[in-house]
C-alpha positions in Angstrom: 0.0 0.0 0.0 1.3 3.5 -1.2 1.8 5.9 1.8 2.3 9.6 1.9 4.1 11.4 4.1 3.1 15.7 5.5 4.2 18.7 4.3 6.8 20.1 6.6 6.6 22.4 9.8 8.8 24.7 9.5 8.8 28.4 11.5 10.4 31.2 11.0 14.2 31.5 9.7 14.8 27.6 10.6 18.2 26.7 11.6 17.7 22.6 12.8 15.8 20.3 10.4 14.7 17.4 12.1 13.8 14.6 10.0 11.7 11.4 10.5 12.0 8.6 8.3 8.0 8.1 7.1 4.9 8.6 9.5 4.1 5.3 11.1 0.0 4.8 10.9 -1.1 6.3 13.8 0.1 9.4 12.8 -1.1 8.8 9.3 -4.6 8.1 10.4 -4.6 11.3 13.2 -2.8 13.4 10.4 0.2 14.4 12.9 3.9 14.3 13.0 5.0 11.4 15.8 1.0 10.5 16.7 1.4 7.2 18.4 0.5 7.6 21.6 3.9 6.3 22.9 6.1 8.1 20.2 8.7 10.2 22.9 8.7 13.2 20.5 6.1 15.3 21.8 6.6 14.5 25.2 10.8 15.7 24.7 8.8 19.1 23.0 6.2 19.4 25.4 8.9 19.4 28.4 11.6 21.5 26.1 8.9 23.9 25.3 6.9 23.9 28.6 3.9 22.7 27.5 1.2 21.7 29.8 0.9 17.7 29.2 -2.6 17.9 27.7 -1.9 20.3 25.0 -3.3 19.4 21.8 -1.4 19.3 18.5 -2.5 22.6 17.2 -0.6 24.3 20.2 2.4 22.0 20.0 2.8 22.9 16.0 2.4 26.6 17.1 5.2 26.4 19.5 6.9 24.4 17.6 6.8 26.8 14.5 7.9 29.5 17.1 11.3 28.1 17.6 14.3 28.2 14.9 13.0 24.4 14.0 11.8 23.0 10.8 10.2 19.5 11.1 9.7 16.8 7.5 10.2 13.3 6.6 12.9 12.1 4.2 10.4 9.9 2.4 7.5 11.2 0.6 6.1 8.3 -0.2 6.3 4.5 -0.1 4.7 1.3 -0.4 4.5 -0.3 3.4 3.0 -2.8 5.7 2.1 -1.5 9.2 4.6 1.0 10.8 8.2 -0.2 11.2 10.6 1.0 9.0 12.1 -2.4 8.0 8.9 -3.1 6.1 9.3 0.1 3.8 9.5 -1.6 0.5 13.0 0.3 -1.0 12.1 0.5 -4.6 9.0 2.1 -3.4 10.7 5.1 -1.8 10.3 8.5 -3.0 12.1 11.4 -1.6 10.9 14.9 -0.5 12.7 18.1 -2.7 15.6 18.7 0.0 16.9 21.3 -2.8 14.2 23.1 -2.9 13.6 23.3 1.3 17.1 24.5 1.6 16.7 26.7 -1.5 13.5 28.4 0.8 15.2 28.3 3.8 19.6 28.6 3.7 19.5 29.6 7.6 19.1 25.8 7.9 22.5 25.0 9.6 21.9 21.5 11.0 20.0 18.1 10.2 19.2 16.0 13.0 18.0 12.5 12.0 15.2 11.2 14.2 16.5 7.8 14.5 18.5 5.5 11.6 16.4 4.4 8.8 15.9 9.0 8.3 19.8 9.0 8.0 20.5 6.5 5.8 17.8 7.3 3.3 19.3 11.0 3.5 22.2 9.9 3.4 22.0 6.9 0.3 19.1 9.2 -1.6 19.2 12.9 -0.8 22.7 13.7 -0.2 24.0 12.9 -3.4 21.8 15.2 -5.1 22.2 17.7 -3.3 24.2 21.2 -4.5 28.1 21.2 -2.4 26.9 24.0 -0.3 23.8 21.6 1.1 26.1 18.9 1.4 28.2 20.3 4.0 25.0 21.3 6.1 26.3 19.3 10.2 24.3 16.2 10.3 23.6 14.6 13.7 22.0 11.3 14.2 19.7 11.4 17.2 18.3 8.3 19.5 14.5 7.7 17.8 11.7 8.7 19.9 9.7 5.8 17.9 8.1 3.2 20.6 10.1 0.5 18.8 13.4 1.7 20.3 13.1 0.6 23.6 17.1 0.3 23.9 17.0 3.6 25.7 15.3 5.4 28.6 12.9 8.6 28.1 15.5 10.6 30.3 18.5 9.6 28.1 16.5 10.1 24.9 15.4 13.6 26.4 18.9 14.4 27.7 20.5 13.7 24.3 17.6 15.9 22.2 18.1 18.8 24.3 21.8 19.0 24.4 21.7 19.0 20.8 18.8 21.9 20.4 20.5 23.9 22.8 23.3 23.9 20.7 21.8 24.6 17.8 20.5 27.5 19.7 16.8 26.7 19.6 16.5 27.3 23.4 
């Protein structure tokens, strides 16, 4: 079954791109970045961005648009059963236009990869298109917040995604 991915959040002069692999069905069905109820991503935001815990998605996207962050999927579209990432079918995969993001938005200084499979499609189908200057744009691979990486505690996961937005100077 063909999937598509969501049109990216992105704010105001973005300087961190954060980039999921393809939305798992939850968050296909509820039409929201990281919707399974278990994904760590919006709990990591809500805490970074001091959200109450029952804020809905509109509010999270608002504050989310108000920080120096941009937020997209590598794929944007691919035939897959279920959710994980190791059923993506390759031949199926279609990238999003990386050019023309970076083209709309040069402050974008840094990628960080939410989790493996969003590097190494970036990394084996992106990249190599891409112009030199958007090459040498810092990549970071981060722990994923997906439920099916259990190798890894909410507070190290949370510990690791802040250090590296504080860096990038998004808080």
């Amino acid at each position: 079954m063909l999937k598509s991915a969501f049109p990216p959040v992105i704010g105001e002069r973005p300087r961190l791109l954060i980039l999921g692999s393809m939305p798992g069905d939850a968050s296909l069905r509820l039409g929201q970045y990281y919707g399974h109820g278990r994904n760590a991503f919006w709990p990591i935001f809500r805490n970074l961005l001091s959200l109450p815990p029952d804020s809905d998605y509109s509010d999270r996207i608002k504050a989310l648009r108000a920080r120096p962050i941009a937020l997209w999927d590598v794929i944007a579209a691919c035939a897959r059963q279920g959710s994980l990432d190791a059923d993506i079918r390759p031949e199926s995969i279609v990238v999003n236009n990386f050019g023309a993001l970076f083209d709309a938005h040069p402050d974008i200084r840094c990628i960080a990869f939410n989790g493996g499979t969003a590097e190494r499609e970036y990394r084996r189908r992106v990249l190599p298109g891409l112009n030199q200057t958007y090459q040498g744009i810092e990549q970071v691979r981060l722990p994923s917040t997906s439920p099916a990486y259990a190798g890894m505690s909410f507070d190290a996961k949370f510990a690791i995604w802040r250090a590296l937005l504080t860096q990038v100077g998004c808080f």
